[in-house]
C-alpha positions as CSV (number, residue, x, y, z in Angstrom):
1,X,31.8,19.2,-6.5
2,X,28.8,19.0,-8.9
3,X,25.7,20.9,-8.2
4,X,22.9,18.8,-7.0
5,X,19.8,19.6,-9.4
6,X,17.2,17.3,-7.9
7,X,13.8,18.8,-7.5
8,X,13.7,18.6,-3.1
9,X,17.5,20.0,-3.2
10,X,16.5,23.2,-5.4
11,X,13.7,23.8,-3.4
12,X,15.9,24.1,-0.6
13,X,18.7,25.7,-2.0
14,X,16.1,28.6,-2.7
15,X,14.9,28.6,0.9
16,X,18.6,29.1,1.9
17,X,19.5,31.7,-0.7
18,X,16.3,33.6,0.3
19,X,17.1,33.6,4.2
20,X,20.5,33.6,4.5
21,X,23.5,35.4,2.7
22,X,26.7,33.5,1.9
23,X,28.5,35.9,3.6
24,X,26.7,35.8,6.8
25,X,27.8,33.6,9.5
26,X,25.8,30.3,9.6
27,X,25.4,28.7,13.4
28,X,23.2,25.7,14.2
29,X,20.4,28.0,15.3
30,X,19.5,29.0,12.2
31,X,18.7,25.5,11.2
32,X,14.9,25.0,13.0
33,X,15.6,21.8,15.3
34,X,13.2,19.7,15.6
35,X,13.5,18.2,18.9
36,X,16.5,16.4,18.6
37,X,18.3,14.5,21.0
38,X,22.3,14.9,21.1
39,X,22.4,11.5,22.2
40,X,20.4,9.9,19.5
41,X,22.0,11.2,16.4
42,X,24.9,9.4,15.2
43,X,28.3,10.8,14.8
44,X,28.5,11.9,10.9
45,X,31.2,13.1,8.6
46,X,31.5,13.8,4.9
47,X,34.1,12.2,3.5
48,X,35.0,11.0,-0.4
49,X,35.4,7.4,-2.3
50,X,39.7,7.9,-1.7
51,X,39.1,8.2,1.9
52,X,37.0,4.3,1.6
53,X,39.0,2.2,-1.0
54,X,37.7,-0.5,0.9
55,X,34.3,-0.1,0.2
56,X,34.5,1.2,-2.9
57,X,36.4,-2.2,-4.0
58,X,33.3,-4.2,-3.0
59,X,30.9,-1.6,-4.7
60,X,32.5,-2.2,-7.7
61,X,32.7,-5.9,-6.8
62,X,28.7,-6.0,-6.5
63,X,28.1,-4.2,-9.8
64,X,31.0,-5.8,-12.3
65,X,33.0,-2.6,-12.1
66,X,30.2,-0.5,-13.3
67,X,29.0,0.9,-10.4
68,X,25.3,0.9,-11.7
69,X,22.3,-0.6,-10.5
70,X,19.3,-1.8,-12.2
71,X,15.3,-1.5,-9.2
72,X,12.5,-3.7,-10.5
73,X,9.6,-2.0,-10.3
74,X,7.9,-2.3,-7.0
75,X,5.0,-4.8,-7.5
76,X,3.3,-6.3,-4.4
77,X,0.1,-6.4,-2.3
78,X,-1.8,-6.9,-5.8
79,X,-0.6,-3.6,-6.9
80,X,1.2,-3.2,-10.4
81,X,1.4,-0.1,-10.9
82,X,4.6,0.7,-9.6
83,X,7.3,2.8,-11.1
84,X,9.1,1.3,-14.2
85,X,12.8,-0.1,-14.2
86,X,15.5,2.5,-13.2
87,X,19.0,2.3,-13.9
88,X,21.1,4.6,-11.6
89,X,24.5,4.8,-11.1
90,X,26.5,5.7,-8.1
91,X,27.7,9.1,-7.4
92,X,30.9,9.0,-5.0
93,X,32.5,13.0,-5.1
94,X,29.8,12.9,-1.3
95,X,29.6,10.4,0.5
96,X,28.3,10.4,4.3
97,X,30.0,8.4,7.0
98,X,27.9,7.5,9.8
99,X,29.3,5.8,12.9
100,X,27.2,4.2,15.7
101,X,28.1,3.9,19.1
102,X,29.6,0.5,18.6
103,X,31.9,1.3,16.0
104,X,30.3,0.4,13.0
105,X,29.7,2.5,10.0
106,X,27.2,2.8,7.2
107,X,28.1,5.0,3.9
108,X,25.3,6.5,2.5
109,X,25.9,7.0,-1.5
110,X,23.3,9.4,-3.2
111,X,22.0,7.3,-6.7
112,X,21.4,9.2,-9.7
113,X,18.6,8.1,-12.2
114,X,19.3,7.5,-15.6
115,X,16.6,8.8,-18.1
116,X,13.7,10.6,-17.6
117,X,11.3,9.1,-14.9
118,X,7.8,11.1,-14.2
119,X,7.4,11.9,-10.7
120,X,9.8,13.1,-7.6
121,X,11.3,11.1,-6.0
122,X,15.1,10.2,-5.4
123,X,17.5,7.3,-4.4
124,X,20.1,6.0,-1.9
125,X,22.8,3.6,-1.5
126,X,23.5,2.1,1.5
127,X,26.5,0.0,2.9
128,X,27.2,-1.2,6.4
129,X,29.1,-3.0,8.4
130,X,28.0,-6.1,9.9
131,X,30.1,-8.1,12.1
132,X,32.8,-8.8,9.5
133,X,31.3,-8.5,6.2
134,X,29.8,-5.5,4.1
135,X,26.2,-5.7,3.0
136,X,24.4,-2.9,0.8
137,X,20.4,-2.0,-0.2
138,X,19.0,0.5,-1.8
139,X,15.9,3.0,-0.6
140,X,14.1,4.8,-2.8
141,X,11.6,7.7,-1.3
142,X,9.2,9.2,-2.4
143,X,7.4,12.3,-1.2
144,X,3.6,12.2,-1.8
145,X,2.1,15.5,-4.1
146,X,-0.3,16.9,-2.2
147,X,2.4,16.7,1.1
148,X,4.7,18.4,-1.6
149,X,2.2,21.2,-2.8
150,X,1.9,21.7,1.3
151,X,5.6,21.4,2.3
152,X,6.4,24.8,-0.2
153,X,4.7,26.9,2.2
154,X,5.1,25.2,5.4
155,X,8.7,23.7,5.0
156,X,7.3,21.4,7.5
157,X,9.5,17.7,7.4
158,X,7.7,16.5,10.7
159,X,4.4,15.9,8.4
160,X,6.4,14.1,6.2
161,X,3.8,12.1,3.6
162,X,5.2,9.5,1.1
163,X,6.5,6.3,0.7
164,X,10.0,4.4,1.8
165,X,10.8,1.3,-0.9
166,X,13.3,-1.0,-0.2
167,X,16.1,-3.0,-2.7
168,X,18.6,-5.7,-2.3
169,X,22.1,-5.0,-4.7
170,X,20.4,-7.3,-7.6
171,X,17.1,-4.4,-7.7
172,X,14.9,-7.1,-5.8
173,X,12.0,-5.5,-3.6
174,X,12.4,-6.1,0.2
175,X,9.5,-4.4,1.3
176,X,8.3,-0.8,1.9
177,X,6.9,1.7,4.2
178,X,4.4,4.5,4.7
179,X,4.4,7.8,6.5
180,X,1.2,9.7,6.7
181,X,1.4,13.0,8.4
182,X,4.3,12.2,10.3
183,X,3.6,8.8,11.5
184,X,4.4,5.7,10.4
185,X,1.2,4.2,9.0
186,X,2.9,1.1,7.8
187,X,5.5,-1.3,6.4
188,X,5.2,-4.5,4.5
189,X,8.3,-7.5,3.9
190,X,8.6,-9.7,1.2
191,X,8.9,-13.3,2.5
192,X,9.8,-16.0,3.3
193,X,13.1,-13.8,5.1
194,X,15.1,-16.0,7.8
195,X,13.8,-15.6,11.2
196,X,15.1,-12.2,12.8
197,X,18.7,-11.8,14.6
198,X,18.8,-13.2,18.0
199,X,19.3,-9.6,20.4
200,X,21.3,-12.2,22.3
201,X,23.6,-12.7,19.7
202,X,27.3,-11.5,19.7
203,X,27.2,-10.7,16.3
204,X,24.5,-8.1,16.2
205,X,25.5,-5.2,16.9
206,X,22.7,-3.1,16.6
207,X,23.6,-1.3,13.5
208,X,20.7,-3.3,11.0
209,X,19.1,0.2,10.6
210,X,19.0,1.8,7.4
211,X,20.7,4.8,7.8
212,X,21.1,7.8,5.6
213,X,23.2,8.8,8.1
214,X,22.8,11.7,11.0
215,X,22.2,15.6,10.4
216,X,21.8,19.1,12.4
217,X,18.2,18.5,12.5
218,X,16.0,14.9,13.3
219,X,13.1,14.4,14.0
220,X,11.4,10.6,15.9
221,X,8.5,9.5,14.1
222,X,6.7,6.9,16.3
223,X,5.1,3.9,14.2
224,X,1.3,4.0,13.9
225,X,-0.6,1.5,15.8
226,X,-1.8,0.1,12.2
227,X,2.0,-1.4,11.6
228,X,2.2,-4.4,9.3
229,X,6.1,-4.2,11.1
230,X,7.1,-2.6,14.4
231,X,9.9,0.3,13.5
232,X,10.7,4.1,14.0
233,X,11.5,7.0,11.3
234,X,13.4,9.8,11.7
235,X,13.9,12.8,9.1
236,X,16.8,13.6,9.3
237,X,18.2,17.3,7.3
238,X,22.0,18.0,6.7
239,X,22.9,21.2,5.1
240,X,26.3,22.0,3.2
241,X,28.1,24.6,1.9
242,X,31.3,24.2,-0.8
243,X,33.5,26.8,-0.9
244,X,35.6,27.1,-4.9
245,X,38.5,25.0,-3.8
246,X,36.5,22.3,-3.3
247,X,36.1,22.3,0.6
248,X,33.2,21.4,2.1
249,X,31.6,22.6,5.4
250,X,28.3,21.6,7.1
251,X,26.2,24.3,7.9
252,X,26.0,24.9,12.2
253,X,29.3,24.2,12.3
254,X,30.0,27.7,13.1
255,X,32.2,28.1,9.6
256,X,31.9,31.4,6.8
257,X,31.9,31.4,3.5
258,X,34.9,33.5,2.1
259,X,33.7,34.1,-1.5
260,X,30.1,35.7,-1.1
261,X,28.3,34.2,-4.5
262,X,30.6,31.5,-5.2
263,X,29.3,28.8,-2.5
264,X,27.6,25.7,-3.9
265,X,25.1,25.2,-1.5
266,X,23.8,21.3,-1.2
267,X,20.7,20.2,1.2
268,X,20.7,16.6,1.6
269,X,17.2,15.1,3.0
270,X,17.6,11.4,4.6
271,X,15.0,9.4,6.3
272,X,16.1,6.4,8.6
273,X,13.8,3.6,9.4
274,X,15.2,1.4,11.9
275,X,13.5,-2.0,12.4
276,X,12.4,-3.2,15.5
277,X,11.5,-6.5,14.6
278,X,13.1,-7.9,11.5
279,X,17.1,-6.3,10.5
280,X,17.7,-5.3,7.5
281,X,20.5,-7.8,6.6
282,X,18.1,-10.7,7.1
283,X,15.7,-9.2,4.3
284,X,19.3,-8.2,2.7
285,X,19.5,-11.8,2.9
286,X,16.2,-13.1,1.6
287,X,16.4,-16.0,-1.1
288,X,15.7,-14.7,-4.4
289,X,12.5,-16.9,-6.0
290,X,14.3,-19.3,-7.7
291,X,15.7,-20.8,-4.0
292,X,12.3,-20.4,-1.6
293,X,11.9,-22.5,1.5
294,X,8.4,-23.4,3.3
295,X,7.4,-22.3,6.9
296,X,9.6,-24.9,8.2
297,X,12.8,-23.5,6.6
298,X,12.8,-26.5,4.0
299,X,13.2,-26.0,0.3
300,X,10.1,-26.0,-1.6
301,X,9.2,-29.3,-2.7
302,X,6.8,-27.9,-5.8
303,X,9.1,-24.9,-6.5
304,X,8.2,-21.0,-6.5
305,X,5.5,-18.7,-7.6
306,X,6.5,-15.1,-9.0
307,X,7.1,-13.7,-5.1
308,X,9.3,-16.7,-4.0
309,X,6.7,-18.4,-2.0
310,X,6.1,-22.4,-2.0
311,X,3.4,-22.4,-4.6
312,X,1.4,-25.3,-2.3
313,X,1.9,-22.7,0.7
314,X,0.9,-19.6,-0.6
315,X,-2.3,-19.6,1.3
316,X,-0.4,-20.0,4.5
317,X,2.2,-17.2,4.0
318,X,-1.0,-15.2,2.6
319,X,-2.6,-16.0,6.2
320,X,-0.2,-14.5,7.8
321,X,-0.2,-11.4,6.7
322,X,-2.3,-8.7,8.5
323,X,-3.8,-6.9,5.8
324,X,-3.0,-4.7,3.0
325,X,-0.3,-2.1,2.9
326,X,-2.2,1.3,3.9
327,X,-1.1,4.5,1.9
328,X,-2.8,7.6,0.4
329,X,-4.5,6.0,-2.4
330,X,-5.9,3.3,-0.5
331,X,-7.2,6.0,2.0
332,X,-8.5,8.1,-1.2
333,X,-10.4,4.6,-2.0
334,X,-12.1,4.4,1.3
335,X,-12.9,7.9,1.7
336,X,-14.6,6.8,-1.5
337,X,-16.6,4.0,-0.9
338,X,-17.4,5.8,2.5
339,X,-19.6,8.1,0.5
340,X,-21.4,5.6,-1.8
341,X,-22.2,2.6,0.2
342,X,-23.5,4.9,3.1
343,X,-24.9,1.8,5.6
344,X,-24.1,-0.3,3.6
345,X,-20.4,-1.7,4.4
346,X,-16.8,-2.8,2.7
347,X,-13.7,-4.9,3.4
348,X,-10.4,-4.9,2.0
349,X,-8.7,-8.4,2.2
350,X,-6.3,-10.7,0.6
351,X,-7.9,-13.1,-1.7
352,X,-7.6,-16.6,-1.9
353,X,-6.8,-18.8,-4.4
354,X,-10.3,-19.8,-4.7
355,X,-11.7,-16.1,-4.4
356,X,-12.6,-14.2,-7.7
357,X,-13.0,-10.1,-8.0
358,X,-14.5,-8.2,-10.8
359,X,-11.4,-5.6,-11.8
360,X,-12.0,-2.0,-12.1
361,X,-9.4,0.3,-13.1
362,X,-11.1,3.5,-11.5
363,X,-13.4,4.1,-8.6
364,X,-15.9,6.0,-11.1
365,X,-15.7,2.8,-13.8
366,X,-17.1,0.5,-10.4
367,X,-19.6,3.2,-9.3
368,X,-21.1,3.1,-13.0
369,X,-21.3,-0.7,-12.6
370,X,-23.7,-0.1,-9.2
371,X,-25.4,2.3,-11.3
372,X,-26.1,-0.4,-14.0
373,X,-26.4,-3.6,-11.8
374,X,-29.0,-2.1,-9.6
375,X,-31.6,-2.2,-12.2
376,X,-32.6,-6.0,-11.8
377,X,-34.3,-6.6,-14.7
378,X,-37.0,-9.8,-14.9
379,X,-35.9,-11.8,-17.8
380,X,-38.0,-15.0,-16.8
381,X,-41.1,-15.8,-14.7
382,X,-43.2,-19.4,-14.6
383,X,-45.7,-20.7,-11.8
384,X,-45.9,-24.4,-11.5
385,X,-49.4,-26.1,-9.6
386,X,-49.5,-29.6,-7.6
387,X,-53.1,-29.6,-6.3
388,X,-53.3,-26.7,-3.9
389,X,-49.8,-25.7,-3.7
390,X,-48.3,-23.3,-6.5
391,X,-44.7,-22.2,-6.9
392,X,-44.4,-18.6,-9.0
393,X,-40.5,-18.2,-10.2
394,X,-39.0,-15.3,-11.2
395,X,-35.6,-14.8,-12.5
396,X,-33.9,-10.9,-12.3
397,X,-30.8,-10.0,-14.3
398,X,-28.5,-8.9,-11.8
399,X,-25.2,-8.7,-14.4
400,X,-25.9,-10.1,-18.0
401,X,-21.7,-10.4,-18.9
402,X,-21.0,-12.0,-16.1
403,X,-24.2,-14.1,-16.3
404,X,-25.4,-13.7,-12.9
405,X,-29.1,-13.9,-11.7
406,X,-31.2,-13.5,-8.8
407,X,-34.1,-16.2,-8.8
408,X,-36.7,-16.0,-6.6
409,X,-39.6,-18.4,-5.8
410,X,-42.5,-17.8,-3.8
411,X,-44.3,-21.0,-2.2
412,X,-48.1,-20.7,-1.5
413,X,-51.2,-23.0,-0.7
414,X,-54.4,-22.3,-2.4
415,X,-57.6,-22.2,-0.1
416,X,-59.9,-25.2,-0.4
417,X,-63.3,-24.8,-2.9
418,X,-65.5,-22.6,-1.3
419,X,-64.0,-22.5,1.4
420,X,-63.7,-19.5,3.9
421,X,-60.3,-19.6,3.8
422,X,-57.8,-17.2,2.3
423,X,-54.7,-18.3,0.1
424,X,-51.2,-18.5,2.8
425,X,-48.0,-18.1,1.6
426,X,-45.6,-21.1,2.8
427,X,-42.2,-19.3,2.2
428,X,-40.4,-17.1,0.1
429,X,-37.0,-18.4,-1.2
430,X,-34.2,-15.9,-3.2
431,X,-30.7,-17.3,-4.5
432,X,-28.0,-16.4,-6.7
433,X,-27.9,-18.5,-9.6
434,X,-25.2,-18.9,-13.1
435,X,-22.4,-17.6,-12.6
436,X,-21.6,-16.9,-8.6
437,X,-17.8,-16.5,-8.3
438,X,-17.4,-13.2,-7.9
439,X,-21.1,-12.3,-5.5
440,X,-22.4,-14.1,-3.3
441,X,-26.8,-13.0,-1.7
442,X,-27.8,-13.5,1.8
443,X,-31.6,-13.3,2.3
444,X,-32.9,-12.1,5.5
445,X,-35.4,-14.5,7.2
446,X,-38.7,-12.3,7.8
447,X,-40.2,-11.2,5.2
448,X,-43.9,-9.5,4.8
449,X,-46.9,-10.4,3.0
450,X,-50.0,-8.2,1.9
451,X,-53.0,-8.7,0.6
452,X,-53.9,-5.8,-1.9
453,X,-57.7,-6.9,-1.7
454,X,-57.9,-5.8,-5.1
455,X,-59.1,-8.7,-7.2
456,X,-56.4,-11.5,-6.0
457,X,-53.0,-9.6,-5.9
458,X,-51.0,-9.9,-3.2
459,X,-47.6,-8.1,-1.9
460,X,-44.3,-10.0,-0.9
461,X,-41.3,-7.5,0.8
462,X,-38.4,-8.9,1.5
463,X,-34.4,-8.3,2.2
464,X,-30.9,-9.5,1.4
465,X,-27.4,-8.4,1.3
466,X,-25.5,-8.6,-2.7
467,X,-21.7,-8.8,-1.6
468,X,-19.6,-8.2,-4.3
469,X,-15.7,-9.1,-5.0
470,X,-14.0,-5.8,-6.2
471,X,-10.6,-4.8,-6.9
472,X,-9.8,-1.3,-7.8
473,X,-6.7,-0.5,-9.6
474,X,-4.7,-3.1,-7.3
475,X,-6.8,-3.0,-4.4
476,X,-9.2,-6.0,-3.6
477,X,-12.2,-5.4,-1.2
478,X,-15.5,-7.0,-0.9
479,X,-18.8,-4.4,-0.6
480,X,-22.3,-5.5,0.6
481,X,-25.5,-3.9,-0.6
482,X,-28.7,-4.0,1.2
483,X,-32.0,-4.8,-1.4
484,X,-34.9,-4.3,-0.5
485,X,-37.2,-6.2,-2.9
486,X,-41.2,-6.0,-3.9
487,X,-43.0,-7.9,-5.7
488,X,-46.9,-7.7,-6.6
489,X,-48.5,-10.9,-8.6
490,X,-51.9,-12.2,-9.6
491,X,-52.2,-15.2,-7.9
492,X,-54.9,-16.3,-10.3
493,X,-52.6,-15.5,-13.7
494,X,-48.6,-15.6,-12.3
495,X,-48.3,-12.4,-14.0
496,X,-46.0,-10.3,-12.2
497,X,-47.2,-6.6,-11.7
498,X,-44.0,-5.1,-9.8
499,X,-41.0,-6.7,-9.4
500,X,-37.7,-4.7,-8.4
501,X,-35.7,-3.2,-5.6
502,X,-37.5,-1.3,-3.7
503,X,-34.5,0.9,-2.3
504,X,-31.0,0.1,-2.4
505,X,-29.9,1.0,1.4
């Protein structure tokens, strides 16, 4: 049996090597359990690809013989970027046999990557048994760093941190999901997918879960109450041992290593999602984009977009969807924004076709832009008279590429000819003008007036909320800003004395 030299197996292999001798006697106590339940872990052997010829033959069926596989990179929820194309092939001297209470088995084949990829993270191959047929995916997990840096001193799985991705035999994306801490934060499906299995159904049998297969030590992850997709983890540890003739031994199972030195010790780390509301085989089972169907199940009559929605319904499937897909660097984001906008307040969301947002590739490239935009320079000012009523205009610069303004007009009514009578200010007006797809300004209705008494210059005050289209290196959100404007004139000359935020809130 080869040696297993990914980075997660090393790091166990040195745990083991440290704690225990290969001589020593290994029983399932040494192995910390982490709450497991006899009666939920699957019955589980080790077996090889002679012991299968069956599902080897369709293996090699789904791949031409070659028993490779080619994953698109992962590119959904507006986010692109996702790993880059990985060819792996299928390694078949391990292979774990898991058996459910029904009968029905799922083979869990480790994948190896081809090339050199940045990053940890490492592959399975799945194949179960459903009714009569044999269906396959692939999951792909990866472990986030900073849970990584933490595991090598707490060897903790139950805060598992990282992310699940999913793969039909062709490399398609099916969805993926998120653990944060333990929990199950949340998972996302391509669509359109057929509607779920009916539990009434003869034919399922309740083994859609995608198994890595069972282990000496599990652990139930409940989902989080943010799900995108109702569904349980489960971390699940196996430990083996190979002794020089090739044998192979599962650590707890009371057996000794004869040849002190000589063991080839492997660690393999599975984690099983099992879907509560949608089975795997129906996403399994997903057209690919070239054959889409509507909300009705009918093919689409205009043909697909790049996800294999109906390109008329795309705002209906987008509808549906509860929000976007939740993981570290979207929390990173908002931790973020929590600090700059303060009061002020943002909103991740899906945009719609008609929707436009100003791209940013970091969070310190957008916070310069705040920086720069909150300067509101006046590039243009006029009064216009009819009699005794006067309009003053003033245009501000809020974003000179984008050609966006703020134009404001303030509406007054000039006191009759010696009159005792002061000047009164009819209304004060402010609007985004040029172009206004990617911000949109709400003026608040009061607004104060002062006069200085200094010669004729009076005082307007008055607030409105800048909202803003963002997305951030894949994530779109809207922020609004609270401006708090002042502006002192001469009535008598138009000329504008002060005319800028007065605080940014």
């Amino acid at each position: 049996m080869k040696k297993n030299k990914h980075p997660l197996f090393l790091l166990f292999v040195l745990i083991l090597l440290i704690n225990w001798s290969c001589s020593k006697e290994i029983t399932s106590d040494s192995i910390s359990t982490i709450n497991a339940k006899e009666k939920d872990i699957p019955k589980s052997e080790i077996i090889s690809s002679n012991q299968i010829p069956g599902i080897i033959d369709f293996l090699e069926n789904e791949t031409n013989g070659s028993l490779e596989f080619q994953i698109e990179n992962t590119d959904s929820n507006y986010r692109n970027h996702e790993e880059d194309l990985v060819i792996s092939s299928v390694l078949t001297d391990q292979i774990k046999q898991v058996t459910n209470g029904q009968g029905k088995s799922s083979y869990t084949f480790e994948l190896i990557q081809e090339g050199d990829k940045s990053g940890i993270y490492f592959m399975n191959l799945i194949v179960k048994e459903y009714a009569d047929e044999l269906y396959l995916f692939i999951m792909k997990y990866v472990p986030d760093e900073d849970w990584l840096k933490g595991y090598k001193t707490s060897h903790d799985f139950a805060s598992f941190s990282g992310m699940i991705y999913y793969y039909d035999s062709e490399g398609r994306y099916l969805g993926k999901g998120t653990m944060i801490n333990g929990s199950s934060i949340s998972t996302e499906h391509r669509n359109p997918c057929p509607p779920q299995d009916d539990p009434s159904n003869p034919d399922n049998d309740g083994t859609d879960v995608p198994s890595g297969g069972g282990g000496t030590t599990e652990s139930e992850m409940p989902s989080g109450e943010n799900s995108t997709g109702g569904g349980l983890y489960w971390i699940v540890v196996t430990v083996y041992h190979t002794i020089p003739s090739g044998e192979t031994f599962e650590f707890g199972a009371g057996s000794v290593c004869q040849h002190p030195g000589e063991c080839i010790v492997t660690v393999v780390v599975e984690f099983i999602y099992q879907e509560q509301d949608r089975s795997m085989r129906d996403l399994v089972d997903c057209p690919p984009p070239t054959d889409c169907f509507d909300v009705n199940g009918d093919p689409c009559a205009n043909g697909c977009d790049e996800e294999g929605n109906c390109i008329e319904d795309v705002s209906e499937v987008e509808s549906t969807q509860t929000g976007i897909l939740i993981d570290n660097d979207l929390q990173r984001l908002a931790n973020q924004l929590n600090e700059l906008v303060g009061e002020d307040s943002y909103e991740f969301f899906i945009p719609s076709s008609d929707e436009e947002t100003i791209n940013f590739d970091s969070f310190e490239d957008f916070e310069n832009y705040l920086d720069e935009l909150n300067e509101f320079q006046l590039i243009e000012e006029e009064f216009i008279e009819d009699g005794q009523l006067r309009t003053d205009n003033y245009r501000f610069e809020i974003d000179p590429v984008l050609n966006t303004d703020l134009f404001v007009s303030i509406f007054t009514e000039q006191a009759e000819p010696n009159s005792d009578e002061c000047m009164e200010v009819l209304n004060v007006v402010s609007t985004l003008i040029g172009n206004t797809m990617y911000m949109s300004w709400s003026q608040y209705e009061d607004y104060d007036i002062i006069h200085l008494l200094e010669d004729d210059i009076f005082r307007i005050e008055f607030q409105g909320v800048l909202t803003i289209g963002v997305n951030i290196d894949g994530f779109p959100f809207k922020t609004s800003h609270v401006y708090s404007f002042r502006i002192d004139y001469s009535y008598s000359t138009g000329e504008l004395l002060v005319g800028w935020p007065m605080s940014v809130d």
